[in-house]
N, C-alpha and C positions, 0 to 999 in steps of 0.2 A: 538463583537466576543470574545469568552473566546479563549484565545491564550497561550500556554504551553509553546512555544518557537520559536525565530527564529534566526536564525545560516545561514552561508556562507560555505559552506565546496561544497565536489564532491558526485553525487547521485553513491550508494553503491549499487542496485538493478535492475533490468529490462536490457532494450535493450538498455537505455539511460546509463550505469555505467557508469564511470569513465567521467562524465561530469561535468564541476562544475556549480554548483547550491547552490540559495538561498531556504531555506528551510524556512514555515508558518506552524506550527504543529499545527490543534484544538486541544484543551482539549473537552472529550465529546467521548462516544463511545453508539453504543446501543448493544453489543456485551463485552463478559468477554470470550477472549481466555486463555486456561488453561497455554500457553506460551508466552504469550503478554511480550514481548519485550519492550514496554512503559507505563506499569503501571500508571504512574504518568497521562497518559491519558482517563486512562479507568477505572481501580478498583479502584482506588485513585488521581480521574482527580483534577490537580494544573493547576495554569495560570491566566492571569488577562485579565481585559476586555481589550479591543483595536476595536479601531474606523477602520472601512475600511481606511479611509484616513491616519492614521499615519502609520498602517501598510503599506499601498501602500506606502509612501513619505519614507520607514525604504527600499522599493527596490529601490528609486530612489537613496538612497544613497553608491550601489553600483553598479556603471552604467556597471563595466566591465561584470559582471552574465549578460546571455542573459535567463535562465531556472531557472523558477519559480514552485517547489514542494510542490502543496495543499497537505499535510497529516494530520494525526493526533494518535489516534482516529478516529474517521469518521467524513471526514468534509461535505459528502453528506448528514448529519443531520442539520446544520447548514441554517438558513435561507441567514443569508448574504454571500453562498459560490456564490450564483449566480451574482450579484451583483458589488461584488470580485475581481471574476474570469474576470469581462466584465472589470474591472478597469485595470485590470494587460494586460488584451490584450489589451487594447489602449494604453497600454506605449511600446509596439510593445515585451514583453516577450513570450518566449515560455513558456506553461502551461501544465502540469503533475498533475492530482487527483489520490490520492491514495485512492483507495474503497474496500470494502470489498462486495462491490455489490449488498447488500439489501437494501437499500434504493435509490429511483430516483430521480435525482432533474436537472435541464436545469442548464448548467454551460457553460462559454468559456472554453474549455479544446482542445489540441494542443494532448497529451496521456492519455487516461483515463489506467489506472492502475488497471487492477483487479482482486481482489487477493479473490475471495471464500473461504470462513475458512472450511477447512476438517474437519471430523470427530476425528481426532485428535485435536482439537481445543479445543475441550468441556469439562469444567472442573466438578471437583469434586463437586463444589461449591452448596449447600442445595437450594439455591436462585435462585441460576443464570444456572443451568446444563439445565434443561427442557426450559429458557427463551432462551436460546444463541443455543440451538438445534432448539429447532422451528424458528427462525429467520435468522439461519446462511447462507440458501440456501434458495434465490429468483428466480425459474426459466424467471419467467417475467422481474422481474429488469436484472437480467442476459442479458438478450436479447436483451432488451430494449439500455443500454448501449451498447454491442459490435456492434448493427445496426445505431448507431448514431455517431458513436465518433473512429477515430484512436484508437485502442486496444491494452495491451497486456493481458493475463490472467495469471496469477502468482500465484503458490501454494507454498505453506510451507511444505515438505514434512518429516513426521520422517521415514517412512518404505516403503520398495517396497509393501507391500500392500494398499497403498494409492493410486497404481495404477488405479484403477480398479474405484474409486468414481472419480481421473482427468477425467477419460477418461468419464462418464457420463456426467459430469459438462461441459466437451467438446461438446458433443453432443448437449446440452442444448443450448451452444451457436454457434454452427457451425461455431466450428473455427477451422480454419487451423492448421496443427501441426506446423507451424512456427509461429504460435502465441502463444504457450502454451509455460511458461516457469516456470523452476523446481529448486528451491531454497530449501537448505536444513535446516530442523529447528535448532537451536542453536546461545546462545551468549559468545563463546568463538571459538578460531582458532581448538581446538584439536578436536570437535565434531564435525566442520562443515568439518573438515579435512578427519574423519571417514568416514561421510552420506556421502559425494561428492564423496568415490570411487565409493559406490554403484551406487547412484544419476547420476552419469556420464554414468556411461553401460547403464542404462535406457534409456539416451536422446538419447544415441548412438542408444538404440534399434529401439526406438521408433520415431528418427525424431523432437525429441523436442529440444528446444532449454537449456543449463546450464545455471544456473544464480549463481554465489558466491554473497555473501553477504560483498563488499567488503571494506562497511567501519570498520564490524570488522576484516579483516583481515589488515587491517590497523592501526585501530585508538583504535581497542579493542571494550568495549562494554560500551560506555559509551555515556553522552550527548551531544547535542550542536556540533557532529562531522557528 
């Protein structure tokens, strides 16, 4: 497994925040968000190999973590997430995949995480604009996952008019509004500070759940946190 990093810190996102969790980052994305947040795993994927086992035996060495966060990049590209993921549940860990939800793959997963790249996603990029368009929305994988796997569905959201494509992508998956949760785009405190006025009347309006982003409002924007 090409592995970008992995760190001990509290998950920053979803319905699980402020939990503390070990974090397996892949390197490897089949997606180029115009605001990707981890570069180093997608436009410029870094990381070194690592065997299932030393990374299992790297959570045995901190027994106090009970939640184990698959992210990356996308690790539902990766052959060994399934494999992995069965490893980490027999050592009795709660298990969290973070997906962007185009690709399917059979995993142990405890929360599948999933987070549809909007229309806002899609970059400028001569290469990569038409590839990461066509691929960013899998109505089937979509489905596929919320009908198998404890849920949440999570968007990145820069504008109230990204209203209108959640609410599709809802559809798609027949999910409850207490499943949809609404995170606002940005990695600094002063921007997510901004979007979240807005961001917040919506949830209010709409029934949805807020999600801060809260290890940079803690820890800033930076790695390994």
């Amino acid at each position: 497994m090409r592995i970008a990093e992995l760190f001990a810190s509290i998950q920053g996102e979803g319905v699980l925040a402020g939990v503390p969790s070990l974090f397996v980052r892949f390197s490897g994305c089949n997606l180029r968000c115009r605001w990707c947040d981890t570069p180093y795993t997608s436009w410029n994927p870094e990381g070194e190999e690592r065997t299932i086992e030393s990374v299992v035996q790297w959570t045995h060495e901190h027994p106090e973590y009970k939640h184990v966060v698959i992210t990356g990049g996308e690790p539902m590209i990766f052959n060994e997430l399934a494999p992995f993921s069965q490893e980490l549940k027999r050592a009795g860990l709660h298990i969290t995949i973070e997906t962007a939800g185009t690709v399917y793959r059979p995993a142990a997963c405890d929360l599948m995480s999933i987070s549809p790249k909007l229309a806002n996603s899609t970059p400028d990029d001569v290469i990569w604009s038409q590839r990461h368009e066509e691929r960013r929305i899998q109505p089937e994988v979509l489905r596929r996952l919320a009908s198998e796997y404890e849920y949440q569905l999570k968007f990145v959201v820069q504008s109230p008019q990204d209203l209108t494509e959640i609410q599709s992508i809802q559809a798609t998956c027949s999910a409850p509004n207490e499943r949809v949760l609404l995170m606002p785009e940005g990695i600094d405190a002063a921007t997510l500070a901004q979007r979240s006025e807005w961001l917040v009347e919506l949830c209010k309006e709409y029934g949805y759940r807020f999600a801060p982003r809260l290890h940079i409002l803690l820890y800033g924007h930076r790695r390994g946190v």
